[in-house]
Every structure is written in C-alpha cells, then in structure tokens.
N, C-alpha and C positions, 0 to 999 in steps of 0.2 A: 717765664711762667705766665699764662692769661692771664689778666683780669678778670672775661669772662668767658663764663661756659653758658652752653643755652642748649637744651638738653632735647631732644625728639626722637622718640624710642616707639613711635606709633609705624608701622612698616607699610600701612593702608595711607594715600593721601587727603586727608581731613581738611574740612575748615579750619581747623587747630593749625595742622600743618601748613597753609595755604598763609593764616595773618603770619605763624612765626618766620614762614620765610620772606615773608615782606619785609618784615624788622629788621631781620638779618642781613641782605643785602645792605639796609643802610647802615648797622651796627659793625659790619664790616671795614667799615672806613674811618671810625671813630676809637673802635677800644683791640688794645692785644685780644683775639676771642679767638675760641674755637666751638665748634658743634660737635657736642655727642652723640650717636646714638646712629639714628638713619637718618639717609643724606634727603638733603631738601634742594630744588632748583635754581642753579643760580648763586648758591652757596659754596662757603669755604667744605673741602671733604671732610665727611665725621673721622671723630676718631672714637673709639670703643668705650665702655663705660669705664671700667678698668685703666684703661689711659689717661682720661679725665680725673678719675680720683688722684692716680700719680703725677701728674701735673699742678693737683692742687694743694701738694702734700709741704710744699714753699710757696709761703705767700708771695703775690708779684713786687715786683719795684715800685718801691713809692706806695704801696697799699697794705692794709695789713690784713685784708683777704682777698678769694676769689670770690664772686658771685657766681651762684651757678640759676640761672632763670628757666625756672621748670614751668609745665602748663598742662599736666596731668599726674594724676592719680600715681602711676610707676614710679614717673620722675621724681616728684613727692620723695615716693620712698627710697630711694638711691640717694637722693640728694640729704634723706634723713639719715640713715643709716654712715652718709661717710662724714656728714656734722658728729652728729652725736655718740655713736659706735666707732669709730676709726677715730672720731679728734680733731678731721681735719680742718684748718683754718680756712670753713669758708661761710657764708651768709645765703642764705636762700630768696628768692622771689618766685613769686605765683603770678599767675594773669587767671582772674575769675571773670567767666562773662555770665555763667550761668544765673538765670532771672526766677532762681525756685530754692527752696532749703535743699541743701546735699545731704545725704545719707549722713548714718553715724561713721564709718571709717574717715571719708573725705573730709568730714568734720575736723577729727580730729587730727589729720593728713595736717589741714593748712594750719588748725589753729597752733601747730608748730613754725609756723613760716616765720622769716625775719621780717619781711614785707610785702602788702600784698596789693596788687593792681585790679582795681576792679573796670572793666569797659563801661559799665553806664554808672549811672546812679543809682537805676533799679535794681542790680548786680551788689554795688556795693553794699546795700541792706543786709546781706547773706550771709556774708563772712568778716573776719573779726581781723584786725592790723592791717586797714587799708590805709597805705600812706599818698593813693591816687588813684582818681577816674579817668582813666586816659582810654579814649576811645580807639578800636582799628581806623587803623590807615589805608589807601590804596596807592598802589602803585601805579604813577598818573603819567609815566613813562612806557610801562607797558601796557596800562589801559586808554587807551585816547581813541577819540573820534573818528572816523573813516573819511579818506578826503572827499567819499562820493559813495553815500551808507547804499542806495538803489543798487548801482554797480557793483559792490562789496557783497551785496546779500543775492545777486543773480548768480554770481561765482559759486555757491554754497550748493548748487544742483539741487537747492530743499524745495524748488518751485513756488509762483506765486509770484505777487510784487516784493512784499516786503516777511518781516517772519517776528514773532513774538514768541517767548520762551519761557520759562520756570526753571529755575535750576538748582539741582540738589539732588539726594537720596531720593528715590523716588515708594516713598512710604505714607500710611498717612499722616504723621505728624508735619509730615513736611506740607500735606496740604495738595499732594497732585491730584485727588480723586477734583477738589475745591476750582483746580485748573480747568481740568477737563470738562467739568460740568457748566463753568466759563465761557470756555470754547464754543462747546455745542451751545451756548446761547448766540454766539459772534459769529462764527465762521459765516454758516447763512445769510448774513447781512452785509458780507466784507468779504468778495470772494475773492481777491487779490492776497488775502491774509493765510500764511503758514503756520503751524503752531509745534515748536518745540517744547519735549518733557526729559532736559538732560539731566542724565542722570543715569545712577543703574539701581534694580531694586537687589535686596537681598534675598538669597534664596527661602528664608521666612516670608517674605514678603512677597511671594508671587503670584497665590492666589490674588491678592490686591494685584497687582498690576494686569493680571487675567483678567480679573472685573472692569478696570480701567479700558482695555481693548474691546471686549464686547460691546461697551455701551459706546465706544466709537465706534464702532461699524455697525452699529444699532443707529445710529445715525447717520451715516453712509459719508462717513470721515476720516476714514483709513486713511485716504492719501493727503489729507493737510491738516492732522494733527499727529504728531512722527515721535516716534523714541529713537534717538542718534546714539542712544549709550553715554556714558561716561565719559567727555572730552579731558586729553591730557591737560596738565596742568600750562606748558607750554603753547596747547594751540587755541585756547582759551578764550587771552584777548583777543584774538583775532577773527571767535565767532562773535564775542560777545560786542564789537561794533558794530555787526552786519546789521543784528537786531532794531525795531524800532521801537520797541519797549519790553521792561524786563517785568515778569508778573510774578509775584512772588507772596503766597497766601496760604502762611503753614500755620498749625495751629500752637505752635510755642517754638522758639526761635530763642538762644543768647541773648545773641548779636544778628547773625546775618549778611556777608561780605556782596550777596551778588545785587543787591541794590545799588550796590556804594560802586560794583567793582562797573554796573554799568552806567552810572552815573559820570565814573572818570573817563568815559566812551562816548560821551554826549546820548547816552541813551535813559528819555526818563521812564520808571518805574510807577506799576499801580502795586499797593500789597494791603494787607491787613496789618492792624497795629501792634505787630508784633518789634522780638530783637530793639534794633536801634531805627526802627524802617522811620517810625515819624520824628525824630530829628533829622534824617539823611532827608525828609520829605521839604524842609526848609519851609514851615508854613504853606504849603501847596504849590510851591517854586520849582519845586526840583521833581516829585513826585508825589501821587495820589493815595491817601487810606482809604478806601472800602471796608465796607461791615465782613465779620463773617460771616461765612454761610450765605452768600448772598450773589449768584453767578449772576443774576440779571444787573444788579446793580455794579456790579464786573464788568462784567462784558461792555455795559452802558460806556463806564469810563475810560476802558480802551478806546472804544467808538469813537469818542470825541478826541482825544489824543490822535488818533490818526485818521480822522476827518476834517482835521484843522492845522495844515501845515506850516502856516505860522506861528498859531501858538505851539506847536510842537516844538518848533526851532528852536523857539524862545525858550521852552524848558529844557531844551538840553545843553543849550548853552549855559544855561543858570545851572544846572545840573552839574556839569563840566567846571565850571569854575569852582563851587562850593567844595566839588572835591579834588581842588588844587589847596583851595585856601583853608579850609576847615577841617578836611579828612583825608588829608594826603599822608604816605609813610614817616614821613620828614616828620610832619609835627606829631605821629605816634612815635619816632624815635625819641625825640624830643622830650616829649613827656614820660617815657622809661626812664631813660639815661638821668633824668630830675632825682628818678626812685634811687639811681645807684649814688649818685654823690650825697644824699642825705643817709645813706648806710654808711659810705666808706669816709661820708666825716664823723661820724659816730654820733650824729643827730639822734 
C-alpha cells in the first residue's frame, strides 16, 4: 500500500501542475507513492481516483496512514469525502500559494486539512494549520544554462540577436498588455532584440490579445514582438535558456515559477513585485523589481541588463546558483517530506 498519494485531477497543464510534478520526480525516489488523477511529465502513471481510495483503504507498513497531498479545490474534496465519509485511514495536506483571502467554500475546503504548506509568508497569513513555508523549487537538471545562449537563440528561427520573453496565460492579470507596452518602449533602441509573449489566451480573453496585436503593428512591430503559443511542458527548458532575460509583470501572482525557472537557466529576470519575484530577486543579484505600470522604467532596465555584458554574466551566474542552492526541487522536497514525518509521528 503507498504511503503516498499526490493527487492532480486538473487535465489543462497549470502552474499548479508544473511545481507538483517537480516534487514528484523527486518524491519518486524517497517514499512508496503513487499519483492520482492525470498524468504529469516525467512521472510515475496515474492511477484513478477510485483506485486511490482502494489502495488507501490499509494503511501502509510501518504507518498508520496514507497521506494523500492535494493542491486544489476538487482534490480537497475527494481527499475529504474518502477521510471523513468512507473512514478511510488517511491524513490530508494542502500546498496554498495563493497571496489573497479564498472564497467561502475553499475556506472551509482546507480549514478541514490535516496540514497545510504555505509557499511564502505572505500565503501563509490566509489559511489556518500551516505547519510550513516551504517555497517551489526548480528543477536545476532540466533547467540549466546554454553552453553558448547566442547560438542557442539563433537556432529558435525567432530572429534578431538575442530574444526576451513573458510567459504565462496571456490575460491581463498576467500583465502582457504591461509587456507589450514595455517592448514598444525598447524594441526602437535595441534592434538586435526579439520579444516573446508565451502563452496562449483564452477564448474570453481574445478581444485583449486583439488589442495587444493592433497596438503592435500600430507600431510597426509585428515582426519582433511574436506570440509562439503555448510551449509543451517538455520543450520549455530548452527555450527558456535561449532567452536573455525573463520579464515577468503581472498584476497579482501566487508564486510564479518562470522567474525561478529561468533563473536555474542562467537567465536573469526584471518583474514587478509580485508572487515570490523579490526573494528569487536575491537583493538585486539575481534579478530586477520595476514599479508597475511603468514600461519606460521597464524597458530602461532591460536596457542596461543587455547593454552591459558583464554585469549580465554576473547575474546569471548569481541567478543560477541561488537556484541550486536556495530554490532548487531537492530543498522543496525537503521541506514537504518535514510536513509528512511530523504527521506520521503524530506530532
């Protein structure tokens, strides 16, 4: 029987989905687990909710439950229903990143939870039985540095010398109109530079991405500022080292992986102080906060990032190590795996 379950019943691939299967590879190697729900990259195959329950219906060897670590609203409730309605012997955990008061349902979702993991500090304020701030991790095996980032980003057919990105839904919360209007301050001045908006929008969201394309070709920047769509989860890192910096300026944010993810890329980041962005920013080491609403003073900061090739270096080296050493998957395995031995001793 597992010890644990770790549940993902979301069938869109999420930032949710994105840190849990970070964990998971490394959770992999350490406890009897399996995953419920839909499959994640790189992971052991799901098995069904239904399977899960019946697998948890005997506690494992040497434990006297399973855990089952949920990270949304559904899961919540599956993972509630087979505690408290079916009987079965097991223990719940939650991972909250979210940085605002939840609704009434989700409220009262965790404040059943056995334990609950908050990402930041400013997370954990929100919800009630947090027994840890354990930050995402990156995966600093699959995200790492280009041996030779020029030649890496000429390969990409995106044109230009080098290319600069945002990545996420592309909505406004995320912040792309905040990009764009970025861009058309920089492109002009930096004609070597490309500018990625990865992403895809939702079909709500189109009119916004319509308005976004006018006022670039209102500027006569159709051809070097690009929407590439949605990149697989797998071919990722491998744009995300081409880049020479990650811009990332949403107007409310968790967490936020794609700072951190191109940080383990040697790629440094300008964003607004949202998510986790100015601790990953290491004091101005690793990466830059901007105001919002403020493309000139955007664009300014890029400028100098890639008009000053050694201090660039320098920050993505710093960049690159801090997320070996600070915010690598290992030490958020790390800090989970703390949560479960203080359940399963009955702390």
């Amino acid at each position: 029987m597992p010890e644990l379950i770790v549940t993902n019943f979301n069938r869109n691939f999420t930032g949710v989905s994105a840190t849990a299967a970070g964990v998971v590879r490394v959770q992999m190697g350490r406890y009897d687990m399996a995953l419920a729900g839909v499959g994640l990259p790189g992971c052991p195959a799901p098995i069904s909710r239904a399977e899960a329950r019946a697998l948890s219906r005997t506690p494992p060897p040497n434990r006297a439950f399973t855990i089952w670590h949920v990270r949304r609203n559904t899961e919540m409730r599956a993972a509630i229903w087979a505690r408290d309605v079916l009987g079965l012997p097991i223990r719940i955990v939650f991972t909250s990143a979210a940085q605002r008061r939840h609704s009434a349902f989700p409220r009262w979702l965790i404040a059943r939870m056995d334990a609950v993991i908050a990402t930041t500090e400013a997370a954990a304020t929100f919800v009630p039985h947090v027994r840890a701030v354990v930050p995402h991790g990156v995966d600093c095996a699959r995200f790492h540095p280009a041996p030779d980032r020029a030649a890496a980003w000429a390969k990409t057919g995106f044109g230009g010398t080098c290319g600069v990105a945002t990545i996420g839904r592309i909505r406004p919360e995320k912040g792309s109109d905040r990009f764009v209007a970025a861009m058309i301050e920089l492109l002009p001045r930096c004609p070597g530079v490309t500018a990625l908006l990865i992403g895809r929008a939702a079909k709500s969201d189109q009119r916004f991405l319509d308005g976004l394309k006018q006022q670039i070709a209102a500027a006569d920047l159709t051809d070097r500022i690009m929407f590439p769509g949605e990149v697989a989860p797998d071919a990722l890192p491998a744009l995300m080292r081409t880049l020479s910096v990650v811009v990332q300026l949403p107007r409310y944010e968790g967490y936020g992986m794609a700072p951190l993810e191109g940080m383990a890329s040697g790629v440094p980041f300008v964003a607004t102080d949202a998510g986790y962005y100015d601790s990953f920013s290491c004091g101005g080491g690793c990466g830059v906060i901007v105001p919002e609403d403020a493309p000139a003073e955007t664009a300014a900061a890029i400028e100098r990032l890639l008009s000053a090739p050694q201090s660039h270096g320098a920050m993505a080296r710093a960049a690159r190590e801090a997320a070996q050493t600070r915010f690598s998957i290992e030490v958020e395995a790390d800090g989970i795996g703390a949560v479960y031995e203080i359940l399963w001793s009955g702390a």
